[in-house]
N, CA, C and O atoms as CSV, one atom per row, in Angstrom:
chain,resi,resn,atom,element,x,y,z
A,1,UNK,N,N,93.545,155.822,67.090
A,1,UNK,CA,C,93.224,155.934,65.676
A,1,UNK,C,C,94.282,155.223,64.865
A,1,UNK,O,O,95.321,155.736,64.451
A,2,UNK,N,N,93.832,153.809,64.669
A,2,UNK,CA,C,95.192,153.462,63.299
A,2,UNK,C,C,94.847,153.897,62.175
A,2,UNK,O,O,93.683,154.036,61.800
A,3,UNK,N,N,96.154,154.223,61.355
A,3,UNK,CA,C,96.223,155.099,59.975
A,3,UNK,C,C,96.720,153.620,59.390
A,3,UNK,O,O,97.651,152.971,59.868
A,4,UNK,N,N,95.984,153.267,58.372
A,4,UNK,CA,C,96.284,151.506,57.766
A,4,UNK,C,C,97.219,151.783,56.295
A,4,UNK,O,O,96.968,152.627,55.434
A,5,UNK,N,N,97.705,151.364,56.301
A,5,UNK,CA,C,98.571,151.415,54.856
A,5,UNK,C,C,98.588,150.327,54.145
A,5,UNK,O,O,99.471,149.540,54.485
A,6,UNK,N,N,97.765,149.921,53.068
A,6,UNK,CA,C,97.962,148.583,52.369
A,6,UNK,C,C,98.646,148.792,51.390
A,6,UNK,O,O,98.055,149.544,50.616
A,7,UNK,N,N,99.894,148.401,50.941
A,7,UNK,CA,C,100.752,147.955,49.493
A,7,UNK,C,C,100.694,146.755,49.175
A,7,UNK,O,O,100.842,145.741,49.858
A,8,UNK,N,N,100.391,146.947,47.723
A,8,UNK,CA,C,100.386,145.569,46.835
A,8,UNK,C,C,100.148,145.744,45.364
A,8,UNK,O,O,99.634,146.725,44.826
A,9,UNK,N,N,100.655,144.513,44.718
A,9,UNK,CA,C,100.426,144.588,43.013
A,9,UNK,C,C,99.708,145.240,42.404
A,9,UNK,O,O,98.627,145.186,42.991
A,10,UNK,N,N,99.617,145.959,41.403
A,10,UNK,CA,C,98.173,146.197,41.021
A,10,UNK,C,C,97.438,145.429,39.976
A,10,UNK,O,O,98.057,144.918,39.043
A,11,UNK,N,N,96.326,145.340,40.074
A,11,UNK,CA,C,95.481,144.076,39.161
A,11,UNK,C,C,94.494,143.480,39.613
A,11,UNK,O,O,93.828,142.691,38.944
A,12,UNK,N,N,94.158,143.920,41.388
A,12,UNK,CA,C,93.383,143.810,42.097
A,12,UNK,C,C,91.665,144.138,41.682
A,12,UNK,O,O,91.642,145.179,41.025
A,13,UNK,N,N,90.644,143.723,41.818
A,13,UNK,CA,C,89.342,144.855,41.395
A,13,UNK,C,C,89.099,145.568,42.605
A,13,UNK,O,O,89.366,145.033,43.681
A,14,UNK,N,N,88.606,146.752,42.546
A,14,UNK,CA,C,87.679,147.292,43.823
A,14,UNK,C,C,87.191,146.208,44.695
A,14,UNK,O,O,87.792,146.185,45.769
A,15,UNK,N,N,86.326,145.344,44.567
A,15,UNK,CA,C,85.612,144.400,45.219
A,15,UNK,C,C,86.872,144.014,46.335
A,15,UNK,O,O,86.820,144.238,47.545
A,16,UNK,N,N,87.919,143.429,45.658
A,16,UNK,CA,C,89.371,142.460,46.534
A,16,UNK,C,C,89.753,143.436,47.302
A,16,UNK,O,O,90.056,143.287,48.486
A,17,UNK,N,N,89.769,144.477,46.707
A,17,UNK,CA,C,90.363,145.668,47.696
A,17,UNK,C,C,89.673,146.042,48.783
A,17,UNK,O,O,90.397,146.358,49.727
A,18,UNK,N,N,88.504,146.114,48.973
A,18,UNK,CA,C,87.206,146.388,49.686
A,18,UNK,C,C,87.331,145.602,50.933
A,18,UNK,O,O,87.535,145.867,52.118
A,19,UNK,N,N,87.063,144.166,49.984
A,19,UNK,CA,C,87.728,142.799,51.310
A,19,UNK,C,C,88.746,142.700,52.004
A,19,UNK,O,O,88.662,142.069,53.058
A,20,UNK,N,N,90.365,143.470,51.493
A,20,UNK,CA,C,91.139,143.203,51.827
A,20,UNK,C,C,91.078,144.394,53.203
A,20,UNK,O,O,91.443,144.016,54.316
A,21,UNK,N,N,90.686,145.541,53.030
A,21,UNK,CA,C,90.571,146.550,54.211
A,21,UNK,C,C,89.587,146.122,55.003
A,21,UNK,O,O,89.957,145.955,56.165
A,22,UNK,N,N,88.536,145.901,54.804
A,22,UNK,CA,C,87.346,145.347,55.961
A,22,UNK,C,C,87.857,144.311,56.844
A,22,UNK,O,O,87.585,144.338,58.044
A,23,UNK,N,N,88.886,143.014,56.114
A,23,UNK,CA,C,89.239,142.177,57.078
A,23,UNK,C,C,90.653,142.770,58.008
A,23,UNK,O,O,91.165,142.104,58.908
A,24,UNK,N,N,91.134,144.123,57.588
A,24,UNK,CA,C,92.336,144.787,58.504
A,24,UNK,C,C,90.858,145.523,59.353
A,24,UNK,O,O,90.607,144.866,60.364
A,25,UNK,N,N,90.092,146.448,59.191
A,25,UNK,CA,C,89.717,146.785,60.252
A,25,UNK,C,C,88.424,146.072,60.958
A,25,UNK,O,O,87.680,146.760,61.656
A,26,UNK,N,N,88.239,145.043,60.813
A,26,UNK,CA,C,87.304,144.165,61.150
A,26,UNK,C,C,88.174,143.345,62.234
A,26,UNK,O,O,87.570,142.951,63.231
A,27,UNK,N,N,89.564,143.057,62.110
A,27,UNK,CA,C,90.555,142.279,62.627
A,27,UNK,C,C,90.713,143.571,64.210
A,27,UNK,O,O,90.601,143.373,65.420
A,28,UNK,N,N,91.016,144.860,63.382
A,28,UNK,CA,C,91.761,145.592,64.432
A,28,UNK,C,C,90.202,146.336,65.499
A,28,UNK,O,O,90.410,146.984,66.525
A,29,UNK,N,N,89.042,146.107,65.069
A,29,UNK,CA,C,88.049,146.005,66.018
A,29,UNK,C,C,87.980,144.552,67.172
A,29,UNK,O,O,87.796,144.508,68.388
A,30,UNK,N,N,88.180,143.653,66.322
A,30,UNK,CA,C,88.205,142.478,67.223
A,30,UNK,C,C,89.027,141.947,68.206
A,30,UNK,O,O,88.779,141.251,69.190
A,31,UNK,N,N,90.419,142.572,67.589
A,31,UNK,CA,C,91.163,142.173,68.496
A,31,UNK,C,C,92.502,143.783,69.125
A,31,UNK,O,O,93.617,143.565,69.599
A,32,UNK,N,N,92.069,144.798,68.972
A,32,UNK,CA,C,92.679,145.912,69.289
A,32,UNK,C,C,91.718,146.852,70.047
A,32,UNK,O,O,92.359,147.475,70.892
A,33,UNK,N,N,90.436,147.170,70.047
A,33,UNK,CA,C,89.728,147.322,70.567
A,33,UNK,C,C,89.568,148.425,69.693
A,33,UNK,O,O,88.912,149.310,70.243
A,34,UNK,N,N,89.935,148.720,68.486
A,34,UNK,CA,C,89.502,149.793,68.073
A,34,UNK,C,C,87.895,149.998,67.962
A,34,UNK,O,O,87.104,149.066,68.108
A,35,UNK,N,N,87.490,151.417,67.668
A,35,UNK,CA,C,85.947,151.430,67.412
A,35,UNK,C,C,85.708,151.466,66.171
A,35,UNK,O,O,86.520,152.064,65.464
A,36,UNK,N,N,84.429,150.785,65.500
A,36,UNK,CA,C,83.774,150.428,64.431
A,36,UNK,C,C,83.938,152.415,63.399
A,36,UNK,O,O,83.956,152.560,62.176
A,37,UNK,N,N,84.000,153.263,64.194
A,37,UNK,CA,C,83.702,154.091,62.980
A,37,UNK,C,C,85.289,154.791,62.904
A,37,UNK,O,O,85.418,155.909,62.405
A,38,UNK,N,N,86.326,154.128,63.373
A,38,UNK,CA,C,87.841,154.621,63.239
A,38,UNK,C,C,88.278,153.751,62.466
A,38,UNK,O,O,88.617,152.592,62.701
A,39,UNK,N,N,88.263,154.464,61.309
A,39,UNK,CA,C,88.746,153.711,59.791
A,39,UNK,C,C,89.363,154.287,59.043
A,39,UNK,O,O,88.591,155.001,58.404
A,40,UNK,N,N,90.483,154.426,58.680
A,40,UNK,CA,C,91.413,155.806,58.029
A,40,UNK,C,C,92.257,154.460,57.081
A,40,UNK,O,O,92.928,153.730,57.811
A,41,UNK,N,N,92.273,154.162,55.866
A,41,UNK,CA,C,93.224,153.454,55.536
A,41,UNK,C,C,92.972,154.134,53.847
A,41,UNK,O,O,92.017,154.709,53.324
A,42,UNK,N,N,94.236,153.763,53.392
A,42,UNK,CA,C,95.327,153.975,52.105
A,42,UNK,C,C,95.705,152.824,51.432
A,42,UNK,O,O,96.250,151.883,52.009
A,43,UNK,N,N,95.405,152.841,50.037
A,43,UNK,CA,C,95.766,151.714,49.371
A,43,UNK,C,C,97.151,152.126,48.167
A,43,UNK,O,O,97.213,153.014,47.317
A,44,UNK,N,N,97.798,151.420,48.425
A,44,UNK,CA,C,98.795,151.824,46.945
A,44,UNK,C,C,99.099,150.361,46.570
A,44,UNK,O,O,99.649,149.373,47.056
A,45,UNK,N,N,98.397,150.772,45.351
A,45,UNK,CA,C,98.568,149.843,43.787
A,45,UNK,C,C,99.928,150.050,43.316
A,45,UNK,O,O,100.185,151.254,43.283
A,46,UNK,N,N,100.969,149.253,42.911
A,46,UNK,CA,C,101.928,149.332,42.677
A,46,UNK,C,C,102.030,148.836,41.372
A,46,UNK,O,O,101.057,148.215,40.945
A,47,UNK,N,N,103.196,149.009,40.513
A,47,UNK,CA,C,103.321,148.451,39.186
A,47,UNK,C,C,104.417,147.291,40.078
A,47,UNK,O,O,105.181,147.581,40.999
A,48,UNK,N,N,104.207,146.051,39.507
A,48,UNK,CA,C,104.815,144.821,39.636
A,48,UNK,C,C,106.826,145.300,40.177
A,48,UNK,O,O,107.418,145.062,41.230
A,49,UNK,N,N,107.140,145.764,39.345
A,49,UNK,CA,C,108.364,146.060,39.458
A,49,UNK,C,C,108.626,146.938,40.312
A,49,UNK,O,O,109.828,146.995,40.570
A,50,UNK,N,N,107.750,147.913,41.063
A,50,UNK,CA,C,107.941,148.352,42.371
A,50,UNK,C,C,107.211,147.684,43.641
A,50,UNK,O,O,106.541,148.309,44.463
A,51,UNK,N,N,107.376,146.780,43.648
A,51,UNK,CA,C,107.140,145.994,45.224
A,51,UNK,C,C,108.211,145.007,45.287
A,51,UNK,O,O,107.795,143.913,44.906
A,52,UNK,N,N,109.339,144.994,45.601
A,52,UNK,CA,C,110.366,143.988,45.746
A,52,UNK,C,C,110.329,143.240,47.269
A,52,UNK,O,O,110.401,143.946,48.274
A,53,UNK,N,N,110.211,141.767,47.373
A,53,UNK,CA,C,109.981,141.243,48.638
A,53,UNK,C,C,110.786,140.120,48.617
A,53,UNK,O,O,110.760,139.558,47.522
A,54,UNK,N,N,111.740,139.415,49.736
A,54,UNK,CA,C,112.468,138.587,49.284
A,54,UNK,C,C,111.111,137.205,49.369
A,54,UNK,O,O,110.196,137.277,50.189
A,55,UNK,N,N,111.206,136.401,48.680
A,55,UNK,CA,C,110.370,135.496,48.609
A,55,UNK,C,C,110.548,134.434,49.803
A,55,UNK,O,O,109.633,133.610,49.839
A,56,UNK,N,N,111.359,134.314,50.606
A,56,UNK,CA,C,111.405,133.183,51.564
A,56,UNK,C,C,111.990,134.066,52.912
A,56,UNK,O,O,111.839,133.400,53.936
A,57,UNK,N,N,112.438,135.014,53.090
A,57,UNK,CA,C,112.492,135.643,53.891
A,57,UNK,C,C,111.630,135.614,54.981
A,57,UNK,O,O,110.436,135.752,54.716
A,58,UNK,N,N,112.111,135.394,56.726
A,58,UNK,CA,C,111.156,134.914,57.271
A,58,UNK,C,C,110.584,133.719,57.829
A,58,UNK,O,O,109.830,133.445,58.763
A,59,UNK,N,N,111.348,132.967,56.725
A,59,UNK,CA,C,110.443,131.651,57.121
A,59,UNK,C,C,109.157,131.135,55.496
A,59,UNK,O,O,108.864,130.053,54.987
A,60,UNK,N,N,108.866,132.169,55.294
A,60,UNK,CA,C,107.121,131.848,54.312
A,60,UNK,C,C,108.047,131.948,53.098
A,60,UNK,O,O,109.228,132.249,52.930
A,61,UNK,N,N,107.019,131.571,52.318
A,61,UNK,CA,C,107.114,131.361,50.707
A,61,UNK,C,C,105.982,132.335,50.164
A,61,UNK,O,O,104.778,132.078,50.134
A,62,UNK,N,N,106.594,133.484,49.748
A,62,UNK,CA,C,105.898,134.625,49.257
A,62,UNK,C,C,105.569,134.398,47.603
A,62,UNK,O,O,106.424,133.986,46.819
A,63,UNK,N,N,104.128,134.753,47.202
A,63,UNK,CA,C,104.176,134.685,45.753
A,63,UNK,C,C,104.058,136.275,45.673
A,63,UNK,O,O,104.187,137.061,46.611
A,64,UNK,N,N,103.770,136.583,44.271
A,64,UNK,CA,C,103.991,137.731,43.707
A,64,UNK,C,C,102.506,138.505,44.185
A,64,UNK,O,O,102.269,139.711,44.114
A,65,UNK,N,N,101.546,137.357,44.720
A,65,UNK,CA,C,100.258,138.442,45.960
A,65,UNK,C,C,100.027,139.229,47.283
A,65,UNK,O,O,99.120,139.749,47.933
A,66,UNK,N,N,102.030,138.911,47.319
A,66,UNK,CA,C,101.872,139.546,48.266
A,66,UNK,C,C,101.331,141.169,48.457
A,66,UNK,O,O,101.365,142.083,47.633
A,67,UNK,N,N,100.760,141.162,50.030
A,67,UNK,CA,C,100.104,142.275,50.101
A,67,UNK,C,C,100.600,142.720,51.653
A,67,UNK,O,O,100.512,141.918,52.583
A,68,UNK,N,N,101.174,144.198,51.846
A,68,UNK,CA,C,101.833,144.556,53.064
A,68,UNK,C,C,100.747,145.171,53.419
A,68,UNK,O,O,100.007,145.810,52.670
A,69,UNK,N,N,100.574,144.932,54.995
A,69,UNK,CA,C,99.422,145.672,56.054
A,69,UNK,C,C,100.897,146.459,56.732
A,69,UNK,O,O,101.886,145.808,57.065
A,70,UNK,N,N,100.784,148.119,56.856
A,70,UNK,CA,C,101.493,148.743,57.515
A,70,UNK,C,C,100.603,149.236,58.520
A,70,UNK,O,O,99.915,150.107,57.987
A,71,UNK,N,N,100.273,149.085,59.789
A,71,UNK,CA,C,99.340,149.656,60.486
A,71,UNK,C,C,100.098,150.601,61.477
A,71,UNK,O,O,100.861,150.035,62.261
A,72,UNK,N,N,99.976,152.204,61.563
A,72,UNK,CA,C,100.236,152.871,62.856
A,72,UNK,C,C,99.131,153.397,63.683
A,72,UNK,O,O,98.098,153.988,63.368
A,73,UNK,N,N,99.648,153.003,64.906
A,73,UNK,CA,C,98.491,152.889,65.964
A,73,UNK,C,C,99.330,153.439,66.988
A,73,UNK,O,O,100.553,153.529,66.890
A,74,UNK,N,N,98.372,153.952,68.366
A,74,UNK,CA,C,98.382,154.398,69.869
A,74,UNK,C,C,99.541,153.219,70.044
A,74,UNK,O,O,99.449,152.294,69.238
A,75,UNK,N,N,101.000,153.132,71.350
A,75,UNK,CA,C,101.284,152.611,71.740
A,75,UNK,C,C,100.801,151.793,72.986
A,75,UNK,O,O,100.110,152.272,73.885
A,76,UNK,N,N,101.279,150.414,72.926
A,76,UNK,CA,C,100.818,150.143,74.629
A,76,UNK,C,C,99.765,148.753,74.643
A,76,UNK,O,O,99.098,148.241,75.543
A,77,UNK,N,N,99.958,148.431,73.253
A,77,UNK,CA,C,98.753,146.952,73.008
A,77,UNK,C,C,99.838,145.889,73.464
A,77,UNK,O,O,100.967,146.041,72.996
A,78,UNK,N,N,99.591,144.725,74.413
A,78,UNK,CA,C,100.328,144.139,74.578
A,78,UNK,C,C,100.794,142.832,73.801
A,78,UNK,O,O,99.983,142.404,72.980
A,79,UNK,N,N,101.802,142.251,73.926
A,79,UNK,CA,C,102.468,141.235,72.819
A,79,UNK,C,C,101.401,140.036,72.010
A,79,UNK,O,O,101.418,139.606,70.857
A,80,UNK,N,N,100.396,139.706,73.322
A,80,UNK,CA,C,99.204,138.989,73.242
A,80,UNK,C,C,98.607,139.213,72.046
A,80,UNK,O,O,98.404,138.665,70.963
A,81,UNK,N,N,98.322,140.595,72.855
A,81,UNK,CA,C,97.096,141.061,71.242
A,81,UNK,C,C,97.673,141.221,70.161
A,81,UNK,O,O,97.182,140.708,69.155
A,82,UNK,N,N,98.939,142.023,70.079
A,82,UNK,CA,C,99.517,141.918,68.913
A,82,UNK,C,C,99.275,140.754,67.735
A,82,UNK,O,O,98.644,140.823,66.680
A,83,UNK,N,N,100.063,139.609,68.369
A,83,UNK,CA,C,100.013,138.019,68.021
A,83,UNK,C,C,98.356,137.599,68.005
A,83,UNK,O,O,98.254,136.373,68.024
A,84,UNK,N,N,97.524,138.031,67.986
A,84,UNK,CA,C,96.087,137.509,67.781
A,84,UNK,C,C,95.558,138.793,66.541
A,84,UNK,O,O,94.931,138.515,65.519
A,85,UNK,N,N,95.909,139.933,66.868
A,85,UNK,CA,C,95.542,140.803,65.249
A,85,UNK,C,C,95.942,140.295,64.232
A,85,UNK,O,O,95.215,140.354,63.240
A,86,UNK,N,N,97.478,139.506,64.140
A,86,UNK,CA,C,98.193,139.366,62.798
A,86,UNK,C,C,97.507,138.315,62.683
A,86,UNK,O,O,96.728,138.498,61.747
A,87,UNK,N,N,97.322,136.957,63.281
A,87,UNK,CA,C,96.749,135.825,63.117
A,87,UNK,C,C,95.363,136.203,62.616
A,87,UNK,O,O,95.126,135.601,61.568
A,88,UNK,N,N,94.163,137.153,63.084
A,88,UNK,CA,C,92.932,137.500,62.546
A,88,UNK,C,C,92.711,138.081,61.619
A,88,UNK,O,O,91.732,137.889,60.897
A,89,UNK,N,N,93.952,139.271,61.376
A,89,UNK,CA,C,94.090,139.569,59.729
A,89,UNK,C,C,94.478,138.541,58.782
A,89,UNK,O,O,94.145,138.759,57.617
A,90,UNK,N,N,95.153,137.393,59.042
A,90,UNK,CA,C,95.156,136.781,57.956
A,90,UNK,C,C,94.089,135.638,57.623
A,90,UNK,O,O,93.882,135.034,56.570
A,91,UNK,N,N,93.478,135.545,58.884
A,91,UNK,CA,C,92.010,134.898,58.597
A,91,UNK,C,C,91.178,135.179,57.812
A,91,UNK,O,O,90.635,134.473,56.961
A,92,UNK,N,N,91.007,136.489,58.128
A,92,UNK,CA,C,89.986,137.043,57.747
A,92,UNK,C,C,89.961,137.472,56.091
A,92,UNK,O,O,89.033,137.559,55.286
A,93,UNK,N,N,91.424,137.696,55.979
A,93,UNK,CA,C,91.821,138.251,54.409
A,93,UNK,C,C,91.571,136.929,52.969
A,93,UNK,O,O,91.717,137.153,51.767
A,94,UNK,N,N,91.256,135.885,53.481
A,94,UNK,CA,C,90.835,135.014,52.753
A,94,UNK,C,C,91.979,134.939,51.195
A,94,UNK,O,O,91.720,134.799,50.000
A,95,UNK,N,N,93.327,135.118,51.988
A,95,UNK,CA,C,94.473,134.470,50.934
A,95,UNK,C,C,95.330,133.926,51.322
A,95,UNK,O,O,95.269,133.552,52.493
A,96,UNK,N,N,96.556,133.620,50.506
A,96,UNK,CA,C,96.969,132.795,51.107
A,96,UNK,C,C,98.179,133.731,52.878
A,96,UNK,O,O,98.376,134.931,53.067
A,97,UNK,N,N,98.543,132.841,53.521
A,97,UNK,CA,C,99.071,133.539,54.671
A,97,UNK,C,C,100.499,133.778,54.755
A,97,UNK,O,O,101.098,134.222,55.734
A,98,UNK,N,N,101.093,133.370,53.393
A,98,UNK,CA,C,102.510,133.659,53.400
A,98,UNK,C,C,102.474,134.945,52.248
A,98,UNK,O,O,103.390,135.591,51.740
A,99,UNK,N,N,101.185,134.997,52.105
A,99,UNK,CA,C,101.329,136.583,50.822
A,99,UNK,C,C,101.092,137.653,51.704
A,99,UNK,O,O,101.293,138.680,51.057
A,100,UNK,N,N,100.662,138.013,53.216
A,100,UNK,CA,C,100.524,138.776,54.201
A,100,UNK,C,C,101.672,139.015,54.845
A,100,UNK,O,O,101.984,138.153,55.667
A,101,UNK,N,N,102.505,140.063,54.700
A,101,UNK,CA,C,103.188,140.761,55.729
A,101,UNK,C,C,102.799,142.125,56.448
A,101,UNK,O,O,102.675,143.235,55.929
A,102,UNK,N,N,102.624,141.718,57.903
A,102,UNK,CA,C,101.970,143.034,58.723
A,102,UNK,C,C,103.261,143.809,59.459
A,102,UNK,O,O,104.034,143.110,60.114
A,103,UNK,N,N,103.504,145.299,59.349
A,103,UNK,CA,C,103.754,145.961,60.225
A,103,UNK,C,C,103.091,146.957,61.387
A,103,UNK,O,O,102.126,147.679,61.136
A,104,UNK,N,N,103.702,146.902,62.618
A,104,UNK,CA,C,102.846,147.698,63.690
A,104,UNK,C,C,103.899,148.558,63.590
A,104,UNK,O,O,105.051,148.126,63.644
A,105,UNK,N,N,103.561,150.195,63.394
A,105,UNK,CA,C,104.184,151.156,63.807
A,105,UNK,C,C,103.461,151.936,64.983
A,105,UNK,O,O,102.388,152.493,64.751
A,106,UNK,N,N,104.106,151.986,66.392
A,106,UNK,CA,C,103.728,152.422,67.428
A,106,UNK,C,C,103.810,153.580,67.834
A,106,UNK,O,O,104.849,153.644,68.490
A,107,UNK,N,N,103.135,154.869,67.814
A,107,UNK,CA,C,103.102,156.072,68.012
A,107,UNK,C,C,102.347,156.609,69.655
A,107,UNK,O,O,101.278,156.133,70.036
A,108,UNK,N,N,103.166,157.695,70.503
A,108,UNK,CA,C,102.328,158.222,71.663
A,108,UNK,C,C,101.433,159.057,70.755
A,108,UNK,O,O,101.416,159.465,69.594
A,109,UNK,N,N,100.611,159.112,71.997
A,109,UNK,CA,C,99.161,159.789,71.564
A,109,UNK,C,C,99.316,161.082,71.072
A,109,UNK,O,O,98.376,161.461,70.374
A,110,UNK,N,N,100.642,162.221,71.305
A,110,UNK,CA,C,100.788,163.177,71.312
A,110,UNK,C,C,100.920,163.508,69.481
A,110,UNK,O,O,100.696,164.650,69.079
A,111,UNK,N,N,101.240,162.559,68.651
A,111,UNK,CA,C,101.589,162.687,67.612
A,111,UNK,C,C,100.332,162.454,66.611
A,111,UNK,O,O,100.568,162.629,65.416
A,112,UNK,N,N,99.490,162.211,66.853
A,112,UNK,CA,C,98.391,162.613,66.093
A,112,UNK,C,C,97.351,163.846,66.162
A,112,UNK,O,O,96.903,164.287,67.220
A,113,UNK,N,N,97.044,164.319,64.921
A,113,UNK,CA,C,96.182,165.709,64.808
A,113,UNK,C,C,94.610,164.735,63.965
A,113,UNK,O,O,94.704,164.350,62.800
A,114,UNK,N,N,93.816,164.585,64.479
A,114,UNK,CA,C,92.543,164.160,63.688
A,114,UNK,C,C,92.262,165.177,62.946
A,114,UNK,O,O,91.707,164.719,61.947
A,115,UNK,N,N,92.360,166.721,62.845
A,115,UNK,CA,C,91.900,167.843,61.996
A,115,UNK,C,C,91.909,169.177,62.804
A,115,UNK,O,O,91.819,169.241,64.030
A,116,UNK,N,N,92.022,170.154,62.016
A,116,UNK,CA,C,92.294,171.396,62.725
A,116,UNK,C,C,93.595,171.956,63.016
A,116,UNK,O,O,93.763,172.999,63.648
A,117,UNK,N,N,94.690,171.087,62.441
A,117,UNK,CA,C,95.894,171.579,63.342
A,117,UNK,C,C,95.615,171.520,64.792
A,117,UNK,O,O,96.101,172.414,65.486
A,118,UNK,N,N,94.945,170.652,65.319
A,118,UNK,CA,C,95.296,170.378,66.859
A,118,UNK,C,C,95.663,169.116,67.248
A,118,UNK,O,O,95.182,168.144,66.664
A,119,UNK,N,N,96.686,168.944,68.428
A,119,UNK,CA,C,96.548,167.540,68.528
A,119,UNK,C,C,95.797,167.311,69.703
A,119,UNK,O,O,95.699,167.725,70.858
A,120,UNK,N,N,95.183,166.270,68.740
A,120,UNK,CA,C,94.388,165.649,69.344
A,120,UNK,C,C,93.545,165.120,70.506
A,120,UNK,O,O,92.351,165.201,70.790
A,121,UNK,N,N,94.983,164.350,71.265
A,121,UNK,CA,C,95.210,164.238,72.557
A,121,UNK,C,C,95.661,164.817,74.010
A,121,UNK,O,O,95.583,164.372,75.155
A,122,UNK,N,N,96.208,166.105,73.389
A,122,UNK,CA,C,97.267,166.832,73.834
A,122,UNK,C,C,96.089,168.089,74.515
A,122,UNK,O,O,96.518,169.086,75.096
């Protein structure tokens, strides 16, 4: 189950926002194997002056669109796939690819509860 975290500017419409999550879990079906109805994601709209990013950091030339994908997921996807999700999320996100920064936070299975106070896996 990835829990998706998108941060970015706010000024966005619903519609951009819509697009911008469908192409994270459209990406993490295609290339993570997740399933089509495991979709849990969070958007935070930020006021301009709370998203600080160094602009060249990295390597890229960040404009002020940038938009952070924080994704935590099951551990154990290998380096491969990794490197083909980030490349398909930014395909798919239809902006530019230096305004995309993705994090993978890797969790054992034991640490998620889907509901009930139970976990899950456990």
């Amino acid at each position: 189950m990835p829990l998706v975290e998108i941060t970015l500017r706010k000024g966005r419409s619903p519609q951009q926002l819509r697009a911008i999550g469908d192409a994270v879990h459209d990406a993490l079906i295609a290339q993570a194997n997740v399933p089509a109805d495991d979709r849990f994601q969070i958007f935070h709209e930020v006021e301009p002056h709370a998203l600080i990013a160094h602009p060249t950091y990295g390597g890229v030339n960040r404009s002020d669109d940038l938009v952070i994908v924080r994704i935590t997921l099951n551990a154990g996807r290998t380096l491969e796939i990794k490197k083909k999700l980030y490349a398909d999320i930014v395909a798919r996100m239809g902006i530019r690819p230096d305004d995309v920064l993705i994090s993978l936070v890797e969790v054992t299975k034991e640490n998620w509860s889907f509901g009930n106070g139970v976990a899950t896996y456990g």
